[in-house]
N, C-alpha and C positions, 0 to 999 in steps of 0.2 A: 709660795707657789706662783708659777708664771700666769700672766692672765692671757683668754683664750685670744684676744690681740696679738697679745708678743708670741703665741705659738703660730698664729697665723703667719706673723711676720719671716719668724724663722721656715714655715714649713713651704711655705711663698716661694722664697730664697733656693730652696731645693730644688725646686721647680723649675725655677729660674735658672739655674745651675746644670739640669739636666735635661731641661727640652724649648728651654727657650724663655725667653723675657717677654715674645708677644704674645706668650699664654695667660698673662697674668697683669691687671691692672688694679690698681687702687682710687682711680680718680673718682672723685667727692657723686659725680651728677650719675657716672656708669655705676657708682655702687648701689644710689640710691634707686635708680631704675629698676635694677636689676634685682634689686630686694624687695619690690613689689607686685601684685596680680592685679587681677579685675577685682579684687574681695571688694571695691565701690559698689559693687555690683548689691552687695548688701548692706544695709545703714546699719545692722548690728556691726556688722564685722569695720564697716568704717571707723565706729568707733572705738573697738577693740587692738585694731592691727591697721590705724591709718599709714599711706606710703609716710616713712618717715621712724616711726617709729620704734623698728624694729629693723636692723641695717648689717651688712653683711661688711667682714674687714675685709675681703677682696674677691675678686671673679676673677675667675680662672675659665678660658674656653680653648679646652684640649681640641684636638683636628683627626684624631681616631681611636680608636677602641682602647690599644696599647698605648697611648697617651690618658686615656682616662684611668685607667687602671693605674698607672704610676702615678699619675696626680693624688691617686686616692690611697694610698701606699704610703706616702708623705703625709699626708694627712693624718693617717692612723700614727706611725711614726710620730706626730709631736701631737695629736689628742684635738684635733682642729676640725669641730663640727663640718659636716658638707651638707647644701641644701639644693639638688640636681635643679636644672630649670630651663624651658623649652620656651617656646613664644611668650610665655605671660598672661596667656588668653585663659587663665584657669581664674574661678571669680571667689575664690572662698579663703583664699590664705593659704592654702596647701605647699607653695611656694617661698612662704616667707620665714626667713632663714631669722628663728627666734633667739637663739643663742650664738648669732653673727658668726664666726668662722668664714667659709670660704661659699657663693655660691657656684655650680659648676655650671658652664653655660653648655650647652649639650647642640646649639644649633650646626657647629663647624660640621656635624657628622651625619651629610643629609645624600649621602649615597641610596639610589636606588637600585633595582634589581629586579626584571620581572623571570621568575622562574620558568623552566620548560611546565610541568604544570599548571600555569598560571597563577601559581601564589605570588605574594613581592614580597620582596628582602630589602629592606629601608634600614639605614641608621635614625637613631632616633630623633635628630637633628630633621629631618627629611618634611616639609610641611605637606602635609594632607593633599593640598590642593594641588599639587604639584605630582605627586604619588598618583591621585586620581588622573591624572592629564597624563601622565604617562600609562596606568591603566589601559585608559580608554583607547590609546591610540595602539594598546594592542588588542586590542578587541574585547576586555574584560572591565566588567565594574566591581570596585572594594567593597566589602560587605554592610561597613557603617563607616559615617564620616559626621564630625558634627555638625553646630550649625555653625561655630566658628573655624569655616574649613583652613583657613591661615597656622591653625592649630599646626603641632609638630605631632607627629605619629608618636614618639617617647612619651610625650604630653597628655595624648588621649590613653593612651595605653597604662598610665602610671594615674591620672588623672580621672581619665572620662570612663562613662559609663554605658550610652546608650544616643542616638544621632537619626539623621537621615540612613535610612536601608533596617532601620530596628523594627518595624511593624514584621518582617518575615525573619528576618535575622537575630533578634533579641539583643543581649549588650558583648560589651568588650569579653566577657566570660563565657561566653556562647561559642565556643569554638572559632572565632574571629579572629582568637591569636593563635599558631599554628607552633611558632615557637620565641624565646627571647634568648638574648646573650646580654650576660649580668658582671658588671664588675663589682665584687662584694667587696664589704670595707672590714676587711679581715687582716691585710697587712700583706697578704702574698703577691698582691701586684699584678694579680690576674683576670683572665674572664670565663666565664661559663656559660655553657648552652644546655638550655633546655625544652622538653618540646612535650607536646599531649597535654595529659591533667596538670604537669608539672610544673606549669606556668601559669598556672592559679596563684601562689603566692607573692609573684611579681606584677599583677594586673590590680589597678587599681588600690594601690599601695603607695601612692605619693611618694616611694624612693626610698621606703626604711629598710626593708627588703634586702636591697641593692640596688646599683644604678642599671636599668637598662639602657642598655649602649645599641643595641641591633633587635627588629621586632620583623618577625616572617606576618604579616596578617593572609584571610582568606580569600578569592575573588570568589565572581561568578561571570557567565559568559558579557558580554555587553548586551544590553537592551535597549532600546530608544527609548524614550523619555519624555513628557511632555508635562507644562506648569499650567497647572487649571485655576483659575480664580472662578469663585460663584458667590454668590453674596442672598441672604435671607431677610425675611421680616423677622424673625424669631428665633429663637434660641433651640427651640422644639424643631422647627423644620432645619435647621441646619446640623443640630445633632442629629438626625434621623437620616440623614446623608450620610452622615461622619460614621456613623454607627456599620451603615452599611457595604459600607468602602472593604469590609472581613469577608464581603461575601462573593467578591470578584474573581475571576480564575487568574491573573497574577495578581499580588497583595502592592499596594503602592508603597515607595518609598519612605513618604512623608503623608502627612494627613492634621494640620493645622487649624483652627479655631480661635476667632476674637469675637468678645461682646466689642459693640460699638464705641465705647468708648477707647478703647485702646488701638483701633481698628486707623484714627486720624494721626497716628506717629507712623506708623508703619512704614518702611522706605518701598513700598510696592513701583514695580515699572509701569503699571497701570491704575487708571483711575478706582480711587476705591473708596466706593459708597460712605459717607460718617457715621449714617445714620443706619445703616444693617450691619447685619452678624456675618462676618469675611470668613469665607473655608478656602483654604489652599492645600493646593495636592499633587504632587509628584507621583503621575500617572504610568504605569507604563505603556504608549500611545494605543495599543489594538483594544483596548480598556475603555478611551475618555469616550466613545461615544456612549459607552451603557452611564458612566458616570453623570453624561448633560445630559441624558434620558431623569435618572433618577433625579438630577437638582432640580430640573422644571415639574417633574410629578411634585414636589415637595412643596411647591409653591416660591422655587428659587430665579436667581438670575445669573447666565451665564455673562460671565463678565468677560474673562478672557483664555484660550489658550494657546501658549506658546509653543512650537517645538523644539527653540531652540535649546539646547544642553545648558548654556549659561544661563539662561533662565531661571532652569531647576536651583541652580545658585543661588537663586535669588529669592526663592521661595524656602529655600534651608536655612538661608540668613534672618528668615523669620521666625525660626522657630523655636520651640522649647524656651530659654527664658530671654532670649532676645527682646520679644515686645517689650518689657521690664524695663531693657535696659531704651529703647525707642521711647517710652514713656516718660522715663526719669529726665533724658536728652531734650523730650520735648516740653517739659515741665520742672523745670531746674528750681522754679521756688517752692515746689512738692517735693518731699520725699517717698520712697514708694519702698515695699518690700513683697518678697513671694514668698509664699510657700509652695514645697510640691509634693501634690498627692495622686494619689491612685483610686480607681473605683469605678462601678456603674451610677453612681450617686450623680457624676457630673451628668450622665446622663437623663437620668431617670428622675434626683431631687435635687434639681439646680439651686435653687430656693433654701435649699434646709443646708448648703454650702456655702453658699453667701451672709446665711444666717451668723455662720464662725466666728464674725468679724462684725462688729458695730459699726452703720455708717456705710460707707463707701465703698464694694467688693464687686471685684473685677475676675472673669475668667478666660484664661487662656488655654486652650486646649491641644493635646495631642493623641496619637494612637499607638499604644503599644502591646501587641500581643492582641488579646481577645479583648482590652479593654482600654478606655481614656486614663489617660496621665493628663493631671492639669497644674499650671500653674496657679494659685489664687491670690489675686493681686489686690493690696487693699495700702491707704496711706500711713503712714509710719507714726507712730507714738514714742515709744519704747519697747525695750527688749519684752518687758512681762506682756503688754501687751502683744506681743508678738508670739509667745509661747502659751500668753492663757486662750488661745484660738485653737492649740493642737487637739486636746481633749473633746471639743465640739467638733471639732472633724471628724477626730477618729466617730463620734456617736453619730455622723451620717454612714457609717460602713466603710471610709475612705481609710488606706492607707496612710500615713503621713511620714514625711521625711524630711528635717529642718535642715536647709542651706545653710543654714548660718552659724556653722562651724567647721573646724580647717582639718579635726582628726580621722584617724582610718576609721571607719564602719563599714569594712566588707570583708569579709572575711578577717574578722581578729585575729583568735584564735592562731589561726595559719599563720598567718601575720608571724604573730611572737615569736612563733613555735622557730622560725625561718630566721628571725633576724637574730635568734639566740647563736646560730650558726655563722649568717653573715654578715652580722653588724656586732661583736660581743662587747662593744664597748658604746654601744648608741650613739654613734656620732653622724649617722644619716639623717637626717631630716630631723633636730629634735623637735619635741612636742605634739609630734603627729602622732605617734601612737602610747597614746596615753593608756594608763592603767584603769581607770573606770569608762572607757567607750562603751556606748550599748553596740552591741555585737550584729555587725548585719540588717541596719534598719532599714536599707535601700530595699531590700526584697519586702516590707509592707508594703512598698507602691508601686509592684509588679515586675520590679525592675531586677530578672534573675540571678 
């Protein structure tokens, strides 16, 4: 029997043959690239799924929709795994093409669209930051955007979960996607669109699914926007801010949180204390005066606020597990790892959170919904120690959700149910949806 190489090669050749030679490279340094994420991002997965170890036989980057669908068509045709793939900026492995086959590079396809309704119609290729700048200049903002806004709209959509604009808008499954166009890997060389609940099985599905090739997201009118920095003696007076940020008449964007140690990597535009607790906040501006009312009741300091739009950039590019990654950058002979959990515990028993972890525990904070999501940052051992901290979590009342693995956990179930239809032979993304996944663990830490 042929090996999945020499079907690459031939299904390549197809390719090649029917849409062109410059869809499709083999070279040693674009493969290797190309077959890797940010999974650095976690010392488990480093050493699980280092760049390197796991390599794709060619990339392939179709230029539209009907070019991805025939790419995948030949695929199917000679049995040659596909592992879809967008900027890179995904940090868990979700991306890495384990049984090599072909990666498909999905950036060529970054058409925009803003609808007479105000929705946008992006290919999935189309980078976030870019979709927003187009947004904005029509007088509307996207619903959620990460913090790594470079991200491709396919990416977050197939990947991500929850971002800047989540505190009033909830995750990527919150009505955020409006509809997707999918090329299944069925053999017929087509695409589909679907739109409503219907597009639950293609969110957040790393691509077994099908490939999304085209994603409608939601807007809302534009608002101005303004980046507040304040900084605390305590942990107590800055959550007691953070806490209250739900009780605003518009809800902010963003709402961020460092204990001081983590607080001196941070790439902030402004000077920022080492030695207090940093809150940052994507305001929406008619808001920041009750907000510096409540930091200085607290016993805070207003540090800084900006109005300008780029700013708010700059304050998302800190958020959620960024510090992590500001930490590790700034501390290269440490190793560091997160967990992320859920709960009023970060507020209420900070203490009994930090306990989790022996030694050294760091929190990073965020706001989602009615409650904090935090990261909890501590230095790396090994994997067990990394997993015998979940169980003493979970017994401060916190959700917990380990990063540090590549498979589906959101909606399984669906998952299966869907790729028995559009993938009958598994050759989407293998190893992402595995047979023992716990089902759904993202919703323990609030995240719908």
């Amino acid at each position: 029997m042929s090996t999945i190489a020499e079907r690459t090669r031939t299904a390549t050749a197809q390719i090649v043959d029917e849409l062109g030679a410059e869809l499709v490279s083999t070279d040693p340094e674009l493969v290797l690239k190309m077959s890797s994420d940010w999974s650095r991002m976690s010392p488990v997965l480093q050493e699980k799924v280092p760049a390197g170890r796991y390599l794709a036989d060619a990339v392939v980057r179709p230029r539209t929709n009907a070019e991805v669908a025939a790419v995948l068509a030949a695929a199917y045709a000679h049995d040659v795994p596909v592992t879809p793939r967008g900027s890179g900026t995904g940090n868990y492995g979700q991306a890495t093409p384990f049984d090599g086959g072909i990666v498909l590079d999905l950036r060529a396809l970054d058409t925009i669209v803003v609808n007479d309704d105000g929705s946008i119609t992006a290919g999935a290729g189309a980078k976030i930051s870019v979709i927003d700048t187009v947004a904005r200049e029509a007088g509307r903002d996207i619903w959620i955007y990460p913090s790594t806004k470079g991200t491709t709209i396919g990416g977050f959509v197939g990947g991500g979960s929850a971002g800047t604009g989540t505190i009033q808008r909830g995750t990527t499954t919150d009505g955020y996607v409006r509809a997707v166009t999918v090329a299944p890997m069925d053999g017929t060389g087509s695409t589909f669109t679907v739109r409503g609940d219907d597009v639950t099985p293609y969110v957040h599905a790393y691509g077994v699914t099908g490939v999304v090739v085209e994603v409608e997201i939601e807007t809302d009118p534009a608002r101005d926007w303004t980046a507040v920095y304040a900084s605390f003696g305590s942990w107590a007076a800055m959550t007691e801010v953070h806490r209250s940020l739900l009780d605003l008449p518009v809800l902010p964007r963003l709402a961020s949180g460092d204990e001081p140690a983590l607080v001196p990597s941070l790439p902030a535009p402004v000077d920022l204390d080492p030695t207090q607790h940093s809150l940052r906040v994507i305001a929406e501006s008619s808001t920041v005066p009750q907000i510096l009312e409540r930091v200085r009741a607290a016993g805070g300091s207003v540090v800084a606020t900006l109005d300008d739009y780029e700013q708010c950039d700059k304050v998302s590019s800190m958020s959620y597990n960024h510090p992590v990654f500001f930490l590790q950058k700034a501390h290269p002979d440490r190793t560091w790892f997160h967990m992320e959990t859920g709960g009023r515990a970060h507020w209420e028993a900070p203490d009994d959170v930090r306990a989790a972890y022996d030694g050294e525990v760091h929190l990073h904070l965020e706001l989602m919904g009615t409650a904090p999501l935090a990261m909890v940052v501590a230095p790396y051992i090994d994997e067990e120690h990394v997993l015998d901290g979940i169980p003493r979590l979970e017994a401060t009342g916190l959700g917990v959700h380990s990063p540090h693995q590549w498979f589906v956990d959101r909606n399984v179930e669906l998952a299966r149910a869907t790729a028995r239809t559009t993938d009958p032979k598994g050759l989407l993304n293998p190893g992402k949806l595995v047979a023992d996944a716990p089902a759904d663990t993202r919703v323990n830490i609030g995240v719908r």
